[in-house]
ZAMARGU-4260 file (C-alpha; in steps of 0.2 Angstrom, whole numbers, plus 5000, padded with zeros to 4 digits):
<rodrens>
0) 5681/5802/5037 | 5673/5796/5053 | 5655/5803/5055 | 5640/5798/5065 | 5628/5785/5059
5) 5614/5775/5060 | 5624/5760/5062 | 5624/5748/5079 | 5635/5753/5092 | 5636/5771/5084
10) 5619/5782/5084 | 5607/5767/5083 | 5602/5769/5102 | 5597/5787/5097 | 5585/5784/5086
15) 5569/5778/5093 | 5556/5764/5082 | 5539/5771/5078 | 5527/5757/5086 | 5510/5757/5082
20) 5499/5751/5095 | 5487/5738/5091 | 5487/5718/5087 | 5484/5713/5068 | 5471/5699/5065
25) 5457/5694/5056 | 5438/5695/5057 | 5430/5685/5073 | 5420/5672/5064 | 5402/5665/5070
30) 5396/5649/5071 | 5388/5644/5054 | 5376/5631/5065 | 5370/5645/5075 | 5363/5655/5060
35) 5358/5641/5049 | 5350/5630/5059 | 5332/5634/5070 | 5337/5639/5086 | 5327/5632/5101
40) 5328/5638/5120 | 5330/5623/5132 | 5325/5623/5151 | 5333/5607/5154 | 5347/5597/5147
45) 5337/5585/5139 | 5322/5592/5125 | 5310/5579/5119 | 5303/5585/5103 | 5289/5573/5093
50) 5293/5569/5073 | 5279/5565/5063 | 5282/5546/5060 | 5264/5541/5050 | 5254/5553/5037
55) 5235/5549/5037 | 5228/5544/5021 | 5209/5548/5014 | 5199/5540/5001 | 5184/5545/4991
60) 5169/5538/4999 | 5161/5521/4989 | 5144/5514/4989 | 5144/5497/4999 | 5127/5484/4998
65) 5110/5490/5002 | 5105/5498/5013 | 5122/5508/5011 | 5122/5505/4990 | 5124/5526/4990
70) 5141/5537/4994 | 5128/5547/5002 | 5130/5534/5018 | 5145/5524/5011 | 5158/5522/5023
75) 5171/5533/5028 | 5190/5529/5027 | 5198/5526/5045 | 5217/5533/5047 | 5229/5536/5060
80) 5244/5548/5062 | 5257/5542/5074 | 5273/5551/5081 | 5290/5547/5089 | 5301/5555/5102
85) 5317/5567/5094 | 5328/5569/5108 | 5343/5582/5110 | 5355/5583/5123 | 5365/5599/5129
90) 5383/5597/5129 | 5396/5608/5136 | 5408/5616/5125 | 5423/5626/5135 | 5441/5632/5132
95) 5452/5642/5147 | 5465/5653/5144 | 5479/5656/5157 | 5490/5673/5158 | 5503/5676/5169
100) 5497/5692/5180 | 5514/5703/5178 | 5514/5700/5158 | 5496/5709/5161 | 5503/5724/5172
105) 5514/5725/5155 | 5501/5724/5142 | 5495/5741/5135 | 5479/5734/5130 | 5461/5728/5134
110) 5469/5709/5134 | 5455/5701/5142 | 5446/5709/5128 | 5455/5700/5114 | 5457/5685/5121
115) 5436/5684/5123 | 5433/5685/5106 | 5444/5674/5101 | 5439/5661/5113 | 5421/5665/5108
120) 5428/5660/5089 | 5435/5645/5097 | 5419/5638/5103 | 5409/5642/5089 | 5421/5630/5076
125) 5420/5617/5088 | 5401/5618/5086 | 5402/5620/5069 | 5415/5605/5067 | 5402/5593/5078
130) 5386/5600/5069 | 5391/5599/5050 | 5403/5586/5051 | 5404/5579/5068 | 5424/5581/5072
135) 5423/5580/5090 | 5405/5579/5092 | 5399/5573/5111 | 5393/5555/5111 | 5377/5558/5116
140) 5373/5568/5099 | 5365/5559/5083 | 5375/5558/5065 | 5379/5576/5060 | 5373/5584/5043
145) 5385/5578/5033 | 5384/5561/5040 | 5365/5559/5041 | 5366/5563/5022 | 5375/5551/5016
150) 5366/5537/5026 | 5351/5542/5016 | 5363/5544/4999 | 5359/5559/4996 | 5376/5561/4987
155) 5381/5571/4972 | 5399/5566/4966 | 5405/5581/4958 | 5412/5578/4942 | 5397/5566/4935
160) 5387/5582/4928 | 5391/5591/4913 | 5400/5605/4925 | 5397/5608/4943 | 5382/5617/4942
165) 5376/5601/4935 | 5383/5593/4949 | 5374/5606/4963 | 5360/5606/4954 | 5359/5586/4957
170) 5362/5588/4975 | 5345/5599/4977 | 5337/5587/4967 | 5340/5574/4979 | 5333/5586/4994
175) 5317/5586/4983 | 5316/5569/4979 | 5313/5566/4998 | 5301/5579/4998 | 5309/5593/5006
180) 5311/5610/5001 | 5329/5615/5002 | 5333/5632/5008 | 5351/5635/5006 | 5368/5630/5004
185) 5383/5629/5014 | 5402/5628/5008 | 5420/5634/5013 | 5426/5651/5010 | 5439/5643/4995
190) 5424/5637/4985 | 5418/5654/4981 | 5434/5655/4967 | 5427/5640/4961 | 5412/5648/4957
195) 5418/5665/4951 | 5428/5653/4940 | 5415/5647/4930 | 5415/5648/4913 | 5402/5642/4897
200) 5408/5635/4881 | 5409/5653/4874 | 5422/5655/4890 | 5410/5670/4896 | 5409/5669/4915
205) 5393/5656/4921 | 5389/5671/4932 | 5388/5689/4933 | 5394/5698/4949 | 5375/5707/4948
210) 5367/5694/4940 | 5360/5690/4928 | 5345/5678/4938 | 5345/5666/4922 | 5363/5658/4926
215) 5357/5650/4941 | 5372/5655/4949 | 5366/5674/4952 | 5380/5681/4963 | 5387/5666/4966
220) 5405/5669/4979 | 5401/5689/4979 | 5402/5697/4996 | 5387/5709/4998 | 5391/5714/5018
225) 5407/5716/5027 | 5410/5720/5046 | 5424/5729/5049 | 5429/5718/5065 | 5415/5704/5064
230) 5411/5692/5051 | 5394/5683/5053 | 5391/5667/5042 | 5385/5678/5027 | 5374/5675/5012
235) 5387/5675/4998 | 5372/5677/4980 | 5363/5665/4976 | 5364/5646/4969 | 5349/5641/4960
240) 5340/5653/4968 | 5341/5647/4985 | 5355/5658/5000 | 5373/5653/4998 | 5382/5651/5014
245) 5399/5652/5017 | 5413/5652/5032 | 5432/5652/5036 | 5431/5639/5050 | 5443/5628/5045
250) 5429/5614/5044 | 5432/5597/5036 | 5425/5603/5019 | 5438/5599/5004 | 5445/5593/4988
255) 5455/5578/4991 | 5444/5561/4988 | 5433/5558/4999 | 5428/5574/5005 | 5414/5584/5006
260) 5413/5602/4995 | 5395/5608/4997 | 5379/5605/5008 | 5362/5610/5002 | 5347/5606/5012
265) 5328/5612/5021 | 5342/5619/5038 | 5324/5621/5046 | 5324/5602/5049 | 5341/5603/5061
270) 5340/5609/5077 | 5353/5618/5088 | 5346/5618/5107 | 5353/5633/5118 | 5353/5630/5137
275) 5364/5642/5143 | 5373/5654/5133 | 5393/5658/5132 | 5395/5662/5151 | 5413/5670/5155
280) 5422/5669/5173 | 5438/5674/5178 | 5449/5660/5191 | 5464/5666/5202 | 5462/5652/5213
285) 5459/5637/5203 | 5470/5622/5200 | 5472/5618/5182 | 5478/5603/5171 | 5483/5603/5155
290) 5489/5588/5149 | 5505/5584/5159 | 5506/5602/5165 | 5496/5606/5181 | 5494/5625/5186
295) 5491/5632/5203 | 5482/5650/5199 | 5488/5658/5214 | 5505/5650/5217 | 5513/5654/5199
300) 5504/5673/5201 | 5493/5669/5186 | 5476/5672/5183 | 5464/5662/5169 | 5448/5667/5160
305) 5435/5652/5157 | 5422/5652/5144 | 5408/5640/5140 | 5392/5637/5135 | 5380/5622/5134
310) 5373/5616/5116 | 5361/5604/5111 | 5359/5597/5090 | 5347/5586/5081 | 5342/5581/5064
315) 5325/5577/5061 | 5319/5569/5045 | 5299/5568/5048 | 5289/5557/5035 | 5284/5562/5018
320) 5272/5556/5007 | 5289/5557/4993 | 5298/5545/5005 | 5290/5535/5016 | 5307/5524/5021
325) 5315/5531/5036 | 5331/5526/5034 | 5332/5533/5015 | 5327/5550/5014 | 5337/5567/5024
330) 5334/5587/5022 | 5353/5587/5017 | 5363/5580/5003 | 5382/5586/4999 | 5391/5585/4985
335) 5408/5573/4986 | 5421/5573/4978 | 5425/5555/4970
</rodrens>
């Protein structure tokens, strides 16, 4: 028996889809450089900054010949302190988006909107990437964090401790034994299983979710704060008692050989320089290349939106008494895997 149904070609057309309106995605990310590192405000595009380079040195007072055979008039010690110049350079960082103006006047949404915050996301992993590991870092910038760590070896090869808190613990160690006081860590997102994972001999977690402070590891991978449309770069617990850091930008962290798992470090010693903040300006007139493609706004009815911003980044490694060779001693040390 024929009868109607929901079948193409029969009643299908009839029956319209339930559409939600709305476009799925996942929570903006922020740069990690931005909150971790101290942020300076520059005037100009070049900020010159002095870096103790000398440490005075003082000496107790001994008796010389007579007359001066008392400390009472000994001499004194002489000392200097010298400095050198620490210069960062702002660098501009952009991306442009182009839309077709009639896929616009068909949109049902604040697309313009959209498109902001992820190009704002989009600058913030290319500061991020040239920061910690300098993938695509301008030329003018020193060695990134990662890089200056390891000219100093300030390397902790995971797997040569007893476990990996071992291993963590070891790369702190190397902060302190140039005389800095670390103040946090810095890892991908994928690490926190690693460290929910951990396990003693008795195969009772390393860690508890709310402690306790006695593990070292207080915390370690939990998430205390989440934004319901805006992730910042987080503290995630606690390793060894110092802020654990952790973001989803895609960064060159990893397992393979060769790569970098975790950074630790005193971040105050890095600079990120701000001359102008993320400035947004719409084209309709512009001529645009990209790549082999070249696009004439107004001729091909489209319209672009422009965003950039101008960043500056520095290490600094002044002198300490723990480590007076330049070229051996950083604020930062990672651990690698071998």
């Amino acid at each position: 028996m024929a009868i109607i149904s929901r079948a193409s070609g029969v009643g299908a057309s009839l029956i319209p889809e339930d559409y939600a309106r709305g476009i799925i995605k996942n929570v903006t990310q922020n740069s990690a450089a931005l909150k971790l590192l101290s942020r300076r405000r520059m005037t100009r595009q070049i900020q010159r900054m002095s870096v103790l380079t000398a440490k005075p040195t003082a000496a107790f007072v001994t008796a010389g010949t007579a007359p001066f055979d008392s400390t009472d008039v000994g001499a004194k010690a002489v000392s200097r302190l010298t400095w050198a110049d620490l210069t960062m350079t702002a660098e501009p960082v952009a991306v442009i988006v182009i839309v077709p103006e009639h896929f616009l006047e068909d949109q049902a949404y604040d697309l313009w909107s959209e498109i902001r915050s992820e190009c704002e996301e989009a600058i913030a992993a290319a500061i991020d990437a040239a920061v910690f590991f300098g993938t695509g870092a301008p030329t003018s910038w020193p060695a990134s964090i990662n890089a200056h760590a390891t000219a100093a070896a300030n390397v902790a090869t995971a797997g040569t401790g007893v476990d990996l808190a071992a291993d963590l613990n070891n790369a702190m160690g190397a902060v302190e034994s140039d005389g800095y006081y670390p103040n946090g860590w810095f890892y991908d997102l994928r690490e926190k299983a690693t460290l929910r994972g951990l396990r003693d001999q008795n195969r009772q977690f390393l860690y508890a979710a709310r402690g306790p402070a006695n593990t070292g590891l207080q915390n370690a991978g939990d998430d205390d704060e989440i934004s319901a449309r805006v992730r910042d770069v987080r503290q995630n617990g606690e390793i060894w008692n110092l802020p654990a850091y952790t973001s989803a930008m895609g960064l060159a962290f990893g397992t393979a050989t060769g790569n970098t798992r975790y950074m630790v470090g005193d971040f105050d010693r890095a600079f990120i320089g701000m001359r102008s903040d993320i400035r947004v300006k719409m084209l309709d007139q512009a001529t645009i290349t990209d790549g082999s493609d070249t696009w004439q706004l107004a001729q091909r009815d489209t319209l672009a939106m422009r965003l950039v911003c101008r960043v500056a980044y520095v290490t600094s490694s002044p002198l300490t008494r723990l480590a007076p060779t330049a070229g051996t001693r950083s604020p930062f040390a990672i651990v690698k895997v071998p």
